[in-house]
C-alpha positions as CSV (number, residue, x, y, z in Angstrom):
1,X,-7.7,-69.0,-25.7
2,X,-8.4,-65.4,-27.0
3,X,-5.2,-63.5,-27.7
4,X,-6.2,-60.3,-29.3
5,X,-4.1,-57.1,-30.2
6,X,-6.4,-53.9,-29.9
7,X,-4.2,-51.6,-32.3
8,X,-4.4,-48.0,-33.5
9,X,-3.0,-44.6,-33.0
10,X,-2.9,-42.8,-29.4
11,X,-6.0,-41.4,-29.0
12,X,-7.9,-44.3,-31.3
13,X,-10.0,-45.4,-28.5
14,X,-7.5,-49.0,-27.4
15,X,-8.7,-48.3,-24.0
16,X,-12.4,-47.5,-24.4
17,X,-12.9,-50.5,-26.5
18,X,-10.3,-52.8,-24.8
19,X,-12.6,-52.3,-21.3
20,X,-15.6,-52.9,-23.6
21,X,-14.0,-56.6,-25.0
22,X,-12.7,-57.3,-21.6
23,X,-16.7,-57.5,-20.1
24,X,-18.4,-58.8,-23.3
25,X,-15.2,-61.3,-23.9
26,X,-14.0,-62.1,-20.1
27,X,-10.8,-61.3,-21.0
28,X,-8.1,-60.1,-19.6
29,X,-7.1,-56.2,-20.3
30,X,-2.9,-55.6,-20.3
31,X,-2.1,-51.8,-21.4
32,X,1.5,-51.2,-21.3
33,X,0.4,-47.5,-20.9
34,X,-1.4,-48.4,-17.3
35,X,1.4,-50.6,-16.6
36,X,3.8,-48.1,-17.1
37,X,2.2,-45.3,-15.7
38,X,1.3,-47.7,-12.2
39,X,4.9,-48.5,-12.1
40,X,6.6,-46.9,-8.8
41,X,8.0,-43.3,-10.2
42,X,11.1,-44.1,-7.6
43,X,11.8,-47.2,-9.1
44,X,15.0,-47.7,-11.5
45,X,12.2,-49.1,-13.9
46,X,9.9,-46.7,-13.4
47,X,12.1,-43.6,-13.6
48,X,13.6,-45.3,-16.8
49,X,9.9,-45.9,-18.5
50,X,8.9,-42.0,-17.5
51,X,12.3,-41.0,-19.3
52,X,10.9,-42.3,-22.4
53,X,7.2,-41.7,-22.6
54,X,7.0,-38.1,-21.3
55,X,9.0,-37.3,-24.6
56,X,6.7,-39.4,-26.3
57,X,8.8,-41.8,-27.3
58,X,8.5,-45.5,-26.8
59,X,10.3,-47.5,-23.9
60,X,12.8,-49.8,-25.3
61,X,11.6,-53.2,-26.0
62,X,13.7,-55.6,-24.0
63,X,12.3,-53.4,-20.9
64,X,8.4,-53.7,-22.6
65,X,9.1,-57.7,-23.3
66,X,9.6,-58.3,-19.6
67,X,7.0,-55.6,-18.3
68,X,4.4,-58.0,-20.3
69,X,5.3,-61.3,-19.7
70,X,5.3,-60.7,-16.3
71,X,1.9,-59.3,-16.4
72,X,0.3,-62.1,-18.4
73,X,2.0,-64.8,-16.1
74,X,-0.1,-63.3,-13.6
75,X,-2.9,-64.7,-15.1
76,X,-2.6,-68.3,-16.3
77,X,-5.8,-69.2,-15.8
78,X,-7.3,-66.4,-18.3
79,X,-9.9,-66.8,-21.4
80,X,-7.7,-64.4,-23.1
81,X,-6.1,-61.3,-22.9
82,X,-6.4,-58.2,-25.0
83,X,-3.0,-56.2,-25.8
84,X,-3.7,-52.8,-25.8
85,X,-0.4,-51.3,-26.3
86,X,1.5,-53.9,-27.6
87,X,3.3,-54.7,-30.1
88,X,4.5,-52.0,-30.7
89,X,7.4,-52.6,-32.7
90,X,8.1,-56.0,-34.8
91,X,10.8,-57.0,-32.3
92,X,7.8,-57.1,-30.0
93,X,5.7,-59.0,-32.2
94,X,8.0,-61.4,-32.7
95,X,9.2,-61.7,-28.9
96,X,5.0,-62.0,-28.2
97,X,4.2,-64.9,-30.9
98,X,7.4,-66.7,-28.9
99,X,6.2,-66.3,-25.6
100,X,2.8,-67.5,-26.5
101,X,4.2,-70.2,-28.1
102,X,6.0,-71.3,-25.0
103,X,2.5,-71.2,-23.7
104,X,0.6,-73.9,-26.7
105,X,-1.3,-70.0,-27.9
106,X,-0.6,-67.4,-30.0
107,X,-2.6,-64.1,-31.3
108,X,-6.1,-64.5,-32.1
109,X,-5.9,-61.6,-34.3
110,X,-5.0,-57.8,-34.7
111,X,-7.9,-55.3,-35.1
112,X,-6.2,-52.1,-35.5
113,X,-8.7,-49.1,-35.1
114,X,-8.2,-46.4,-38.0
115,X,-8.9,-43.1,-37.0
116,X,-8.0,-39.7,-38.9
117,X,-5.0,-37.7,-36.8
118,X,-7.5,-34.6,-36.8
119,X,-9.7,-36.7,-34.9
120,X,-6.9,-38.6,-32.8
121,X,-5.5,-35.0,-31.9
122,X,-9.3,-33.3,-31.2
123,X,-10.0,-36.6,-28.7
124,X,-6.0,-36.7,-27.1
125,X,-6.7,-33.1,-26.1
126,X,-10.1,-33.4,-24.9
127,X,-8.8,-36.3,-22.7
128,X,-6.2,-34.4,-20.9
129,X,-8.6,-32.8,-19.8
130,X,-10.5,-35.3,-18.2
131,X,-7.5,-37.6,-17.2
132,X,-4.9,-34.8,-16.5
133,X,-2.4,-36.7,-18.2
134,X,0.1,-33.9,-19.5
135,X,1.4,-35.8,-22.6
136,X,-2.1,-35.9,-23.9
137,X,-2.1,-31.9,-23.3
138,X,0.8,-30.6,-25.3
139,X,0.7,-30.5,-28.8
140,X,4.0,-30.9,-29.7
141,X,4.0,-34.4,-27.9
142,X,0.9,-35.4,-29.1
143,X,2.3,-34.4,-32.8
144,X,5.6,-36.8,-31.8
145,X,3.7,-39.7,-30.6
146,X,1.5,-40.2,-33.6
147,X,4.7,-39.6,-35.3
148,X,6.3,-42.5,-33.6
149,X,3.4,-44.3,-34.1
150,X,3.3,-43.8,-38.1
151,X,7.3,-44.9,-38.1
152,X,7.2,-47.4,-35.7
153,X,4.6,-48.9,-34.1
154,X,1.8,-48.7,-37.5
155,X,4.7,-51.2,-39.5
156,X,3.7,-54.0,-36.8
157,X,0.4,-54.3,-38.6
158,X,2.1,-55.8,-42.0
159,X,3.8,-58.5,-39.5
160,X,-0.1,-59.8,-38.5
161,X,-1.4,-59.1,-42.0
162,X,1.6,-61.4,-43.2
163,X,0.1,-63.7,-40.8
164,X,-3.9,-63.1,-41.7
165,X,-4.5,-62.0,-38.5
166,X,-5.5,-58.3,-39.1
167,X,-8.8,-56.5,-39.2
168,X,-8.9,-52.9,-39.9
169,X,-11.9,-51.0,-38.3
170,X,-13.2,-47.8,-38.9
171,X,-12.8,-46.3,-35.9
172,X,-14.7,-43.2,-35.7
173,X,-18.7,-43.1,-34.7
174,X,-20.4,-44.0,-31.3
175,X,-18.9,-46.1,-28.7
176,X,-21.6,-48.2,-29.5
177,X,-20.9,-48.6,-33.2
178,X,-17.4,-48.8,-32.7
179,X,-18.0,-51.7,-30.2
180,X,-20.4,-53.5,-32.8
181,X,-18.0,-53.6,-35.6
182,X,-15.5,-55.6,-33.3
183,X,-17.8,-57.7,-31.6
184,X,-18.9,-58.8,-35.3
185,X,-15.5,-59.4,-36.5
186,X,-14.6,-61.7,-32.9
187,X,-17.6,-63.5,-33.2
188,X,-17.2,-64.5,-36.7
189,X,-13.7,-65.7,-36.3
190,X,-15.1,-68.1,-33.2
């Protein structure tokens, strides 16, 4: 089984490339963004996620631990799935190597897209534009989420690194050459 964390900065391209894996890979794509986001805004879950994210800030994990296993147990007989989203903390981590141990898998590996924040910012914008998603349109929140990222979310990379799971890929170019640099890396670890 393929168990790959897509990482990077909001903005970095997760989605773009995770759709990209899923059809070259047959994988399963989980993005606690969509997740959240498709979550009933009337629910006690949903109102609680929306609390969090339109300030930028990250949903508490407990509540992201049980939004993602219950995902992924809807898909048992999968190749793989590609975390696009998650971990985001190492409390996550953790909580995601145990549930895949449950399982008899565990992550495949971590490529974590590096992209420059003038870049992440320039594309964040230029997608709120597109999407209409308003947390991609203010500055201010797009400032606090890479923030968050840098303090809490980037640290999750050492935890995979301690492991040898992580790949760092440049990721700024064309879709194209962005795709080619982690097909190459997937296909020599296989």
């Amino acid at each position: 089984m393929l168990n790959i964390v897509l990482f990077g900065p909001p903005g970095a391209g997760k989605g773009t490339q995770s759709e990209r894996l899923k059809e070259k890979y047959g994988l399963v794509h989980i993005s606690t963004g969509d997740v959240f986001r498709a979550l009933d805004p009337a629910s006690e879950l949903g109102i609680l996620a929306k609390s969090y994210s339109d300030k930028g800030n990250l949903v508490p994990d407990e509540v992201t631990i049980k939004i993602l296993e219950s995902e992924v147990s809807k898909h048992p007989d999968a190749k793989g799935v590609i975390y696009d989203g998650f971990p985001r903390t190492t409390a996550q981590a953790e909580a995601l190597d145990k549930f895949l141990s449950e399982k008899g898998a565990e992550v495949s590996m971590m490529l974590s897209l590096v992209v420059p924040e003038d870049e992440l910012k320039t594309r964040l914008i230029a997608r709120a534009e597109v999407s209409g998603r308003k947390d991609d349109a203010d500055p201010e929140i797009i400032q606090n989420r890479i923030n968050t990222y840098n303090s809490s979310t980037a640290p999750v990379a050492d935890f995979y690194k301690g492991q040898n799971k992580l790949s760092e890929v440049n990721g700024v170019g064309s879709l194209d050459e962005i795709s080619n640099r982690l097909f190459e890396i997937i296909d020599s670890a296989n």
